[in-house]
C-alpha positions as CSV (number, residue, x, y, z in Angstrom):
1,X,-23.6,-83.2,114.6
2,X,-20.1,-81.7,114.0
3,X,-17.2,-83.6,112.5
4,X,-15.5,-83.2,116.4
5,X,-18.7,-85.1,118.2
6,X,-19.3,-87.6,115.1
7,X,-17.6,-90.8,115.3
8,X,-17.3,-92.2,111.9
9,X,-18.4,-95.9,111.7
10,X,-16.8,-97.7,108.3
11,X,-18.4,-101.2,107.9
12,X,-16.3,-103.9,106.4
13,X,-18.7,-106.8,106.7
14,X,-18.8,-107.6,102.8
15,X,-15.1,-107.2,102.6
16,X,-13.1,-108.5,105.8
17,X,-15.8,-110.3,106.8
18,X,-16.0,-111.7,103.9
19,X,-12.2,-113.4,104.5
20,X,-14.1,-115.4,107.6
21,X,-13.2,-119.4,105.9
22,X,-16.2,-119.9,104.0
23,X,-18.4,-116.8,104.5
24,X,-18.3,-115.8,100.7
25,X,-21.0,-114.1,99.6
26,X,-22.4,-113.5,95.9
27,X,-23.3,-110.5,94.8
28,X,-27.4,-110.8,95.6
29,X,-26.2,-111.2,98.8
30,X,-23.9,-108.5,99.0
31,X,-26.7,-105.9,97.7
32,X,-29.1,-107.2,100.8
33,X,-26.2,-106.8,103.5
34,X,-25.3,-103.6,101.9
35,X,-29.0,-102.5,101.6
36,X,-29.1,-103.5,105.8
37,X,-25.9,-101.4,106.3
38,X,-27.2,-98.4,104.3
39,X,-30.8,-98.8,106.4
40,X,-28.7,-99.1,109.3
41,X,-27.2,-95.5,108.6
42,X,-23.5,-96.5,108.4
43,X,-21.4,-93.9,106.8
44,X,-18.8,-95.9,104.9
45,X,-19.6,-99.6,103.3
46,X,-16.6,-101.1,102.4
47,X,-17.8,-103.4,99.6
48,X,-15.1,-105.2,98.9
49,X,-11.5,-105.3,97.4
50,X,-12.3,-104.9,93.3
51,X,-9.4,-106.4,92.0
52,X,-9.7,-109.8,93.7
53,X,-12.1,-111.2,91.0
54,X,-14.4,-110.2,88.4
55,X,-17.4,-111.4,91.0
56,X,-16.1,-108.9,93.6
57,X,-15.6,-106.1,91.0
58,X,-18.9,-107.0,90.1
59,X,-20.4,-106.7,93.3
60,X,-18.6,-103.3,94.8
61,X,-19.8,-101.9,91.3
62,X,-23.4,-102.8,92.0
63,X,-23.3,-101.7,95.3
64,X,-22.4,-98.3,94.1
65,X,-25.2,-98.3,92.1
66,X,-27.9,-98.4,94.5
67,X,-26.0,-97.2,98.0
68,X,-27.4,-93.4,97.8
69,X,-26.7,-92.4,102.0
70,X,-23.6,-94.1,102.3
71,X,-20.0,-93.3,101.3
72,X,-19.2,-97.1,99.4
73,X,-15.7,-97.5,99.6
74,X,-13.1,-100.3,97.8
75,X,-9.9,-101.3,99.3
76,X,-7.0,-101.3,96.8
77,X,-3.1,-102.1,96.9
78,X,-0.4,-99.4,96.5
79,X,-0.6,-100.3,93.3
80,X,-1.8,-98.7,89.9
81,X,-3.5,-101.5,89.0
82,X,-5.4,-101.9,92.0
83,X,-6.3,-98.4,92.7
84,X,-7.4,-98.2,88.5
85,X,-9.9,-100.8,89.4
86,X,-11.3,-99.8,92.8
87,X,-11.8,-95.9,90.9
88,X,-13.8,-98.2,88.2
89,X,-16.0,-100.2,90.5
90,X,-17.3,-97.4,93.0
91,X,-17.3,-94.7,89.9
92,X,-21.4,-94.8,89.4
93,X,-21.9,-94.1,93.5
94,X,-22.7,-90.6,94.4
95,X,-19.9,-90.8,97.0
96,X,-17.2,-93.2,96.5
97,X,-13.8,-93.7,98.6
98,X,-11.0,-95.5,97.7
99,X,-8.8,-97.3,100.5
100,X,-5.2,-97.5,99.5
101,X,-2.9,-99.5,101.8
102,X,0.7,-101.1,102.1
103,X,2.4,-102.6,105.0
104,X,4.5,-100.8,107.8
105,X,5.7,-103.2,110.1
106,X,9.7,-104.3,110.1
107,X,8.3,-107.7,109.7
108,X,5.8,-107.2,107.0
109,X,8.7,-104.8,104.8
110,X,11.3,-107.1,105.2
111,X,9.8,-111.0,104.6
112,X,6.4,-110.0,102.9
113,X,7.6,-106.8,101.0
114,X,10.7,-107.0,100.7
115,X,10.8,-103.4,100.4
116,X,13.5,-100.9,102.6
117,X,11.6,-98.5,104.4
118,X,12.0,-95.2,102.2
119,X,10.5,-97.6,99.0
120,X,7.8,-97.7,101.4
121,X,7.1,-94.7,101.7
122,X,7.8,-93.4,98.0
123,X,5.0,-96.1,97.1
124,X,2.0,-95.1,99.6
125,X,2.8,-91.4,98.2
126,X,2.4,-92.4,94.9
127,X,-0.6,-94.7,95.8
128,X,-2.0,-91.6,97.3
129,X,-1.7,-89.2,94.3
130,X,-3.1,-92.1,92.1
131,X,-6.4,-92.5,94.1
132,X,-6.5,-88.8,94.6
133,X,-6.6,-88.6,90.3
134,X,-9.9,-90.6,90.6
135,X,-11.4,-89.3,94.0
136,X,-11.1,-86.7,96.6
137,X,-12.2,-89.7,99.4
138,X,-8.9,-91.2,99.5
139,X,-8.1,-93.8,102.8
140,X,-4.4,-94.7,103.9
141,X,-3.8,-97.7,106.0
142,X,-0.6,-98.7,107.6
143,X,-1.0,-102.5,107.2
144,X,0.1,-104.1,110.8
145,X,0.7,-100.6,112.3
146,X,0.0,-102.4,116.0
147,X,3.4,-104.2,115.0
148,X,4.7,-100.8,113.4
149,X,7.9,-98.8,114.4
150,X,6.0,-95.5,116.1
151,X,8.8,-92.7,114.3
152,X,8.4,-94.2,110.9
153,X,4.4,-94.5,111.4
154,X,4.9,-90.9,112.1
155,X,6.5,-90.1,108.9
156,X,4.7,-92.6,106.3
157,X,1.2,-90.8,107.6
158,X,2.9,-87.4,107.1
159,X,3.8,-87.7,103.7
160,X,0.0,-89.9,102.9
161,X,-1.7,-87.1,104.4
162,X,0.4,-84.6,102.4
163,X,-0.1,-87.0,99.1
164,X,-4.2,-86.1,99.6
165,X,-5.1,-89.1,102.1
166,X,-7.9,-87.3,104.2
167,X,-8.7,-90.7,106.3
168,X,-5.8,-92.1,108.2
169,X,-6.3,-95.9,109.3
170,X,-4.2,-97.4,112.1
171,X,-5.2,-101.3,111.6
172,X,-4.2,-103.8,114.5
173,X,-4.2,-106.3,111.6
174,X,-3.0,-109.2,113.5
175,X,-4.6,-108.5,117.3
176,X,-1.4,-107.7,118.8
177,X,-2.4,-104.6,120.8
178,X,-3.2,-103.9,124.4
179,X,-5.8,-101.0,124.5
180,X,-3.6,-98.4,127.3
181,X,-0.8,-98.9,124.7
182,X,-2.9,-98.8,121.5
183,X,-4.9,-95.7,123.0
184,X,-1.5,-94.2,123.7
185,X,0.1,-95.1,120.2
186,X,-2.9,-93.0,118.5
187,X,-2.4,-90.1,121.3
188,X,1.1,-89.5,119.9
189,X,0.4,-90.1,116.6
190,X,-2.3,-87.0,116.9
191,X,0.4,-85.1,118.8
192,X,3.5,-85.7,117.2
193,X,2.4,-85.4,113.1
194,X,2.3,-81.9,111.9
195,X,-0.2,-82.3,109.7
196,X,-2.5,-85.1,111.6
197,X,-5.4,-82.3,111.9
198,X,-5.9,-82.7,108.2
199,X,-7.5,-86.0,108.4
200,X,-9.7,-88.3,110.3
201,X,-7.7,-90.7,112.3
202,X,-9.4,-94.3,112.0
203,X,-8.5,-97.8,113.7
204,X,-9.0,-100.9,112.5
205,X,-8.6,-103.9,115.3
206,X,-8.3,-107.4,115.1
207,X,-9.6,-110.0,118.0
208,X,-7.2,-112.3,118.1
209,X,-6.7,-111.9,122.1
210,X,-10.6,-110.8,122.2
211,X,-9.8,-107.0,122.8
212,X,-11.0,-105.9,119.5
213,X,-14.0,-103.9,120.7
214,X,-11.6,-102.6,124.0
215,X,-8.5,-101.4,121.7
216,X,-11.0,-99.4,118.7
217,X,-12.3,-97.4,122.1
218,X,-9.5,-96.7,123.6
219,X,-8.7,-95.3,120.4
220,X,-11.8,-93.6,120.4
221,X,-10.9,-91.5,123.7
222,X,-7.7,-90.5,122.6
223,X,-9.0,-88.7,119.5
224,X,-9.4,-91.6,116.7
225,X,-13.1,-90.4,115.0
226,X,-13.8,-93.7,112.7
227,X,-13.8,-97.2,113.6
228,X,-13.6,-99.9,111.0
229,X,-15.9,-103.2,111.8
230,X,-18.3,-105.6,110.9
231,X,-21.8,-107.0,112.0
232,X,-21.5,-109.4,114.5
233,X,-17.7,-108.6,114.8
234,X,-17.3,-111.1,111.8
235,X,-14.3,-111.5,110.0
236,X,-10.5,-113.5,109.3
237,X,-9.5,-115.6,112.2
238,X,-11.1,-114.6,115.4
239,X,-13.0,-111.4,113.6
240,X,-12.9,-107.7,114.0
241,X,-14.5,-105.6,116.2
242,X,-18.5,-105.9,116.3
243,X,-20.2,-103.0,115.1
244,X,-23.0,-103.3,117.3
245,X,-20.9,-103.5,120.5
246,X,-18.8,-100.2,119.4
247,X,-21.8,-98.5,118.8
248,X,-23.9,-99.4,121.7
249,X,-21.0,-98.7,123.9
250,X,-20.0,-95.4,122.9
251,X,-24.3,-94.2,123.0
252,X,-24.4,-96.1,126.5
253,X,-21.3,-94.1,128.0
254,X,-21.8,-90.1,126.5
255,X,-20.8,-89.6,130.2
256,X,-16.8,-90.3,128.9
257,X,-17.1,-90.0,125.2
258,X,-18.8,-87.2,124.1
259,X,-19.4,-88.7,120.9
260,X,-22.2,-90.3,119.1
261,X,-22.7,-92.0,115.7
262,X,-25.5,-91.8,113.4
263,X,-26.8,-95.6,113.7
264,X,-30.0,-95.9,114.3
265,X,-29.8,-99.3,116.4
266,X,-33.1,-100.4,116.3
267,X,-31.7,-102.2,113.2
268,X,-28.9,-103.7,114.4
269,X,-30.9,-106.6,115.3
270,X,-32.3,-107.3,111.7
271,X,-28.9,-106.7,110.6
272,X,-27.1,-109.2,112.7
273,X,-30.0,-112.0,111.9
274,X,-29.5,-111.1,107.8
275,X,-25.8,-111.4,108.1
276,X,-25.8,-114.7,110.2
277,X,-28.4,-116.3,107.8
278,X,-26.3,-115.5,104.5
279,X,-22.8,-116.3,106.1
280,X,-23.9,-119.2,108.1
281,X,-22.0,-118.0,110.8
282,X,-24.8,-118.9,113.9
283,X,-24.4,-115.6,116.7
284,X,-23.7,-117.4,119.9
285,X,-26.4,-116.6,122.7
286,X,-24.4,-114.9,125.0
287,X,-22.9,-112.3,122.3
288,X,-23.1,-108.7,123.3
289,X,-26.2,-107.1,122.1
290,X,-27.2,-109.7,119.5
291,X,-27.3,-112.5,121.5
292,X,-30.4,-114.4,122.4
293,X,-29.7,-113.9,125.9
294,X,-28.3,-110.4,125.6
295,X,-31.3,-109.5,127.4
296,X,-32.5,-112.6,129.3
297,X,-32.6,-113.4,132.7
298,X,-32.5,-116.5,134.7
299,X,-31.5,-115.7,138.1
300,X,-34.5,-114.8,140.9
301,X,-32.1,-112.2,141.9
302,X,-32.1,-110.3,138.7
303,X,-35.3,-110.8,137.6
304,X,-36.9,-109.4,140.4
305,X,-34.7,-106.3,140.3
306,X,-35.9,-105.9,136.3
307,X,-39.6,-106.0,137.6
308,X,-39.2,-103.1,140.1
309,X,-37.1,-101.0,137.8
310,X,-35.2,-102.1,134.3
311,X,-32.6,-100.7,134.9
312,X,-31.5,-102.3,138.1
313,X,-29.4,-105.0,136.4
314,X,-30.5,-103.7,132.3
315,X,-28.1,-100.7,130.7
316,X,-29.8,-100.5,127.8
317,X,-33.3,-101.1,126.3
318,X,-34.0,-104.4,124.0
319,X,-36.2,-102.5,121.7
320,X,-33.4,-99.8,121.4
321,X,-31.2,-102.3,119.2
322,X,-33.8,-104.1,117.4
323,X,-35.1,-106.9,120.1
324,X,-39.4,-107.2,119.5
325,X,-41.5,-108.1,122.0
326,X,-44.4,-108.7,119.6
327,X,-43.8,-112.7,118.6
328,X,-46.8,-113.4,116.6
329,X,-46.7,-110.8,113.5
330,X,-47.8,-113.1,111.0
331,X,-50.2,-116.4,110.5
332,X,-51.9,-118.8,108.5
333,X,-54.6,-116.4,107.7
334,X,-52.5,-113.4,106.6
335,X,-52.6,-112.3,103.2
336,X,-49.7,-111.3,100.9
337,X,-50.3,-107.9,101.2
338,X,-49.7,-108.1,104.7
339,X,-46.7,-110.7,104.4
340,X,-45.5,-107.7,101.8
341,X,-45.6,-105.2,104.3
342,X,-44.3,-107.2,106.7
343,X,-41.2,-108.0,104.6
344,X,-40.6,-104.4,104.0
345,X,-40.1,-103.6,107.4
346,X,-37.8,-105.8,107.9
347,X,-35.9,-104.6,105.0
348,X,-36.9,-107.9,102.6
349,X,-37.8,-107.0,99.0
350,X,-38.0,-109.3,96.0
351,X,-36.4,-107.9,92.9
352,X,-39.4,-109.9,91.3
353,X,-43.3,-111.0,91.5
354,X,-42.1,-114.3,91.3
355,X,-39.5,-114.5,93.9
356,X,-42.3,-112.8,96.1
357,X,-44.6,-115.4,95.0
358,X,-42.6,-118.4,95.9
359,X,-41.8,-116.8,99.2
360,X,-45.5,-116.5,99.9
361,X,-45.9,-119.8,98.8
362,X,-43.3,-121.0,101.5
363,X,-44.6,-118.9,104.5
364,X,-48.1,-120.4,104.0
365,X,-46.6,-124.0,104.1
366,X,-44.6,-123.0,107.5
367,X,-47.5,-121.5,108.8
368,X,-49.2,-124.9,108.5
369,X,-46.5,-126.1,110.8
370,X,-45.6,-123.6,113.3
371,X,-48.3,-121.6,115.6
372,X,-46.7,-118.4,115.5
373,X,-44.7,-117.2,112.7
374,X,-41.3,-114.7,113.6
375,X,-39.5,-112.3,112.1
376,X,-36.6,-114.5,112.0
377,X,-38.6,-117.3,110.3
378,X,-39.3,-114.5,107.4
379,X,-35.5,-113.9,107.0
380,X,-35.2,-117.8,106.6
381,X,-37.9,-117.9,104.0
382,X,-36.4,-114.8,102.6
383,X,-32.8,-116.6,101.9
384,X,-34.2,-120.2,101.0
385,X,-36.4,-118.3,98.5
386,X,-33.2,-116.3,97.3
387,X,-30.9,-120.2,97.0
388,X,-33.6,-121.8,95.2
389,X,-33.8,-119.4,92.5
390,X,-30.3,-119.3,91.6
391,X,-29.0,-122.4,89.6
392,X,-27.4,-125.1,91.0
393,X,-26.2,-127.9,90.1
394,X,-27.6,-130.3,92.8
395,X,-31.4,-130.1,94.4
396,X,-33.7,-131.5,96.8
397,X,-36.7,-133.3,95.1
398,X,-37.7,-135.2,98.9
399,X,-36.5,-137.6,101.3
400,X,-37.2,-140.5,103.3
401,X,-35.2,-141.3,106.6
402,X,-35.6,-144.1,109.0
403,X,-34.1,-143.8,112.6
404,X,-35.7,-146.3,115.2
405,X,-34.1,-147.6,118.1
406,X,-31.7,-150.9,117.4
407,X,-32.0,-150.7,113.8
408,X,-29.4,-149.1,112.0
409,X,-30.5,-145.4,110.4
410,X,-31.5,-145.5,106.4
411,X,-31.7,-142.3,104.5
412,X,-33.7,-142.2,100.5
413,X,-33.0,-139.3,98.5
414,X,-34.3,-138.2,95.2
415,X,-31.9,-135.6,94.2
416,X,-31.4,-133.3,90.8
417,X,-27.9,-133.7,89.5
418,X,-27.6,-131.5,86.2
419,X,-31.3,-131.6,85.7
420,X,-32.0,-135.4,85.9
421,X,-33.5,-137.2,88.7
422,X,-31.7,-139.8,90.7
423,X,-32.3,-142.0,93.6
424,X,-30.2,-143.1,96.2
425,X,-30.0,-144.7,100.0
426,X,-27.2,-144.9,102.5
427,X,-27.1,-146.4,105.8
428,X,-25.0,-144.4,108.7
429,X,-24.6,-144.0,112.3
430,X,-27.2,-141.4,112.5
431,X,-30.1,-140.2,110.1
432,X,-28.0,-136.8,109.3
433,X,-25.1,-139.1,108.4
434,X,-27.1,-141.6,106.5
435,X,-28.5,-138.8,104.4
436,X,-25.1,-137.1,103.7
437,X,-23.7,-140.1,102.5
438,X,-26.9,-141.1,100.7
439,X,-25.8,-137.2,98.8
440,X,-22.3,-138.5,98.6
441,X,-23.5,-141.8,96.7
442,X,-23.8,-140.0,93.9
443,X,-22.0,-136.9,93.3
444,X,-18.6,-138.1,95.2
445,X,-17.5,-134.8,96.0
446,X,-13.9,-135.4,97.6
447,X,-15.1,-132.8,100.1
448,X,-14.0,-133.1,103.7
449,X,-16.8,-131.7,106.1
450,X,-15.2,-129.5,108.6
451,X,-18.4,-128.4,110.3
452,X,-21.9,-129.4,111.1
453,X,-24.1,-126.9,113.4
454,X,-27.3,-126.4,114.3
455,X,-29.3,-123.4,115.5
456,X,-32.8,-123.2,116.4
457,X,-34.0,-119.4,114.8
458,X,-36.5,-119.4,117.2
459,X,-37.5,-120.7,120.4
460,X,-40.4,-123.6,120.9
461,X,-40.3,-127.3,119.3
462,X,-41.9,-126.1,116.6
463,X,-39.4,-123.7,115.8
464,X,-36.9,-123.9,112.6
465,X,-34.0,-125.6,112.7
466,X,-31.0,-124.1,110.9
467,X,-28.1,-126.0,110.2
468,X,-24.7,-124.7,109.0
469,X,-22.3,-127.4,106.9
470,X,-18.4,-126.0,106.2
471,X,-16.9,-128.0,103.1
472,X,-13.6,-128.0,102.5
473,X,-11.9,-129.1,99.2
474,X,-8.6,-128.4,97.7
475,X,-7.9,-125.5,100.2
476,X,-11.3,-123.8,99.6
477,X,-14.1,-123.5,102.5
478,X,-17.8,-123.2,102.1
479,X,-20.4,-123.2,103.8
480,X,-24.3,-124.0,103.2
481,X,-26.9,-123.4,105.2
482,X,-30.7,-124.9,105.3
483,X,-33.5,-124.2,107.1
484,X,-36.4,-126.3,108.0
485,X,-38.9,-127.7,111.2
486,X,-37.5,-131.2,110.2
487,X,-34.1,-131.2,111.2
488,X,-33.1,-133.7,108.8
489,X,-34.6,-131.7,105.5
490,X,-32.2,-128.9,107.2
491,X,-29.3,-130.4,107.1
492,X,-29.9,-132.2,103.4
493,X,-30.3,-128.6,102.0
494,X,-27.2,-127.7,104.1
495,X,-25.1,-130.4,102.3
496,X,-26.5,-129.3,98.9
497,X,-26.1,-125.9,99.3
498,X,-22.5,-126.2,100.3
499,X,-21.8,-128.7,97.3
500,X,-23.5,-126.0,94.9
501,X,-21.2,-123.1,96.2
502,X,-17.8,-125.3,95.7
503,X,-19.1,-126.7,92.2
504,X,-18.9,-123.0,91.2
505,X,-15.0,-122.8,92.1
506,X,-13.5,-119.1,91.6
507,X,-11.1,-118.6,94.5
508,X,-10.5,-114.9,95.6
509,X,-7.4,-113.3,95.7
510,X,-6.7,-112.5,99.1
511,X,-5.1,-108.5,99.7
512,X,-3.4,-109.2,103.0
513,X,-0.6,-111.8,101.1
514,X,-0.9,-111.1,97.7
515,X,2.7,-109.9,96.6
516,X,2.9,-106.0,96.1
């Protein structure tokens, strides 16, 4: 493909999705979503924003060492100290970007900033040349452009692209824009800057009035060739637009774009499930694409149309973005050679023997339970496997629950606090809150529980139950997930994991307020 018919797709899932309230990630989990992204053939991975803790620096650097077919990219303030460390974290990949940005908006200068306009400007030059002395990849982003002045967006991009920016980013950053007037704000930005044919023109759209998706293409057809976005359209607030609904909409209508990216879709399915499992954010059945009834069909109507021909009320092909038809993969007879292989195709690999081992281990034991095993049941084992190996401070040992009819619901626990054994019991209104406050009994948290979800990850009664549990305390949101055929064991390892992630503390600088 030629640069004119390649649209550029620039993932920010491990960065501004990342700023979704309580989707941090660690850095294991980083490598596996980056891993997906780079299997997924995105071209740019933004891994995160380097300066906002050792743990992210840590994690952008590590992505850089084993990303080899995509560009992995760190944002960075207009400001030396920022742009020193994003240069230091991507330095071992064997194509690294830096994305510079400051903000444009007469709001943003005047009560965030505090900057007058030509200050702006001087400092995105300068922010420029600085991440041009470390890279020739450099990315300029007019922070709250949708809110932006259009003459002095005109002139800040001039004198970025002149500095050495050869990507040109156009963020909606709070989901202000309408696409005819966002599609027509990137039409005369193309038109009116001299020098705008010296750089890829990207855009960068919020969903805060649900037109992320419809704003980054109208953006598309007036010449913007890179979209920023994230799997499952995850991100701050209401979330950015969804990779897999740009994509699949741009390769479903060639008759008005013209353009193609280089995804190969049949992993955006795998890709969505990884992401929603790490996060614990559950992907609602009727999302776009993703959704477990993307491609289902209740109404007589429409299903006999789809027997005499697909594409009577279908647009696009399940398989094509990942959907299997072929349930049963796995079962209580396979070996681990298979279960291996298995694994592999999904994109799963152990770093060790043991962590393989242990997985095995766990698949044999659902496969005791459940008929038919799925590949979403392997990316559950695959993440429990991953929890349990990293240290926490609180653990499952097992449980005992009691829920019959007139009688008030009793939860036991035997829980690991620091390494001891402890036992406890809790009465509540329901066996989930009787076990959480059976947890609470002894390690007192303080934590208020902002969320409690449950998602079956497959269909049947059989099937695993996964249960999402937000915690808040002292401003900072986790979430834990656990996954189990009992519904209660689910939501104890929930609870736990949650409680483990907040007993860690570390809270991450955020780039959109920190003071420049």
């Amino acid at each position: 493909m030629s640069a004119t018919e390649h649209l550029v797709i620039f993932d920010t899932t491990l960065r501004d999705g990342e700023q979704s309230p309580g989707a941090t990630m660690n850095k294991a989990e980083k490598l596996r979503i980056a891993k997906a992204l780079e299997r997924l053939r995105v071209d740019v991975i933004e891994a995160g924003f380097a300066i906002a803790s050792q743990g992210d620096f840590e994690a952008v650097k590590s992505i850089a060492e084993s990303i080899k077919d995509s560009t992995v990219c760190s944002l960075a303030r207009a400001l030396d100290n920022d742009i020193d460390r994003a240069a230091e974290a991507i330095r071992p990949a064997e194509r690294g970007r830096i994305h510079t940005f400051i903000a444009t908006s007469p709001i943003h200068m005047k009560h965030k900033l505090q900057m007058q306009p030509d200050d702006v400007v001087g400092q995105a030059v300068r922010a420029v040349k600085r991440a041009r002395s470390h890279v020739d990849d450099v990315e300029f982003s007019c922070e709250d452009a949708g809110r932006s002045e259009l003459d002095f967006l005109c002139r800040i991009i001039e004198a970025a692209i002149d500095a050495g920016a050869r990507t040109i980013n156009i963020p909606d950053t709070v989901g202000y824009a309408i696409p005819e007037q966002f599609g027509e704000t990137i039409r005369q930005l193309l038109n009116r800057i001299p020098n705008a044919d010296k750089a890829i023109f990207s855009v960068h759209c919020h969903n805060d009035l649900g037109l992320a998706v419809a704003n980054s293409l109208a953006a598309v057809s007036q010449g913007a060739r890179q979209v920023e976005c994230t799997i499952n359209g995850l991100g701050e607030r209401a979330g950015n637009a969804a990779l897999e609904e740009v994509v699949m909409a741009v390769r479903t209508r060639q008759d008005l774009f013209h353009i193609d990216t280089r995804i190969e879709a049949q992993h955006i399915v795998p890709a969505s499930r990884l992401v929603s499992t790490i996060t614990g954010f559950p992907v609602q059945p009727n999302k776009a694409i993703v959704g477990a009834n993307a491609f289902a069909h209740e109404s007589g109507i429409h299903q006999d149309g789809v027997l005499k021909h697909r594409e009577t009320y279908e647009i696009m092909r399940a398989q094509d973005v990942g959907w299997h038809t072929n349930s049963l993969v796995l079962g209580k007879h396979s070996g681990r050679n298979a279960f291996r292989t298995r694994l592999l195709e999904l994109g799963i690999q152990f770093e060790t023997e043991t962590e393989l081992n242990e997985a095995f281990t766990r698949f044999k034991a659902l496969a005791d339970l459940k008929h038919e095993i799925f590949d979403e049941d392997l990316q559950a084992i695959a993440s429990d496997t991953r929890q349990k190996e990293e240290d926490g401070r609180y653990g499952l040992v097992c449980m005992q629950v009691c829920s019959e009819t007139g009688v008030v619901p009793k939860a036991n626990l035997t829980l690991t606090m620091d390494g001891k054994e402890h036992k406890v019991e809790a009465e509540g209104s329901g066996p989930v809150d009787a076990t959480f406050k059976a947890i609470e009994s002894l390690v007192d948290s303080g934590c208020n529980l902002q969320l409690y979800s449950v998602n079956n990850i497959t269909s049947g009664t059989d099937a695993q139950g996964e249960v999402t549990v937000r915690l808040e305390r002292g401003g900072r949101i986790v979430n834990g997930v656990g996954a189990d055929t009992d519904i209660i064991i689910a939501s104890a390892k929930a609870y736990i994991e949650a409680l483990n992630l907040i007993s860690k503390g570390g809270i991450r600088q955020h780039p959109q307020v920190a003071d420049v």
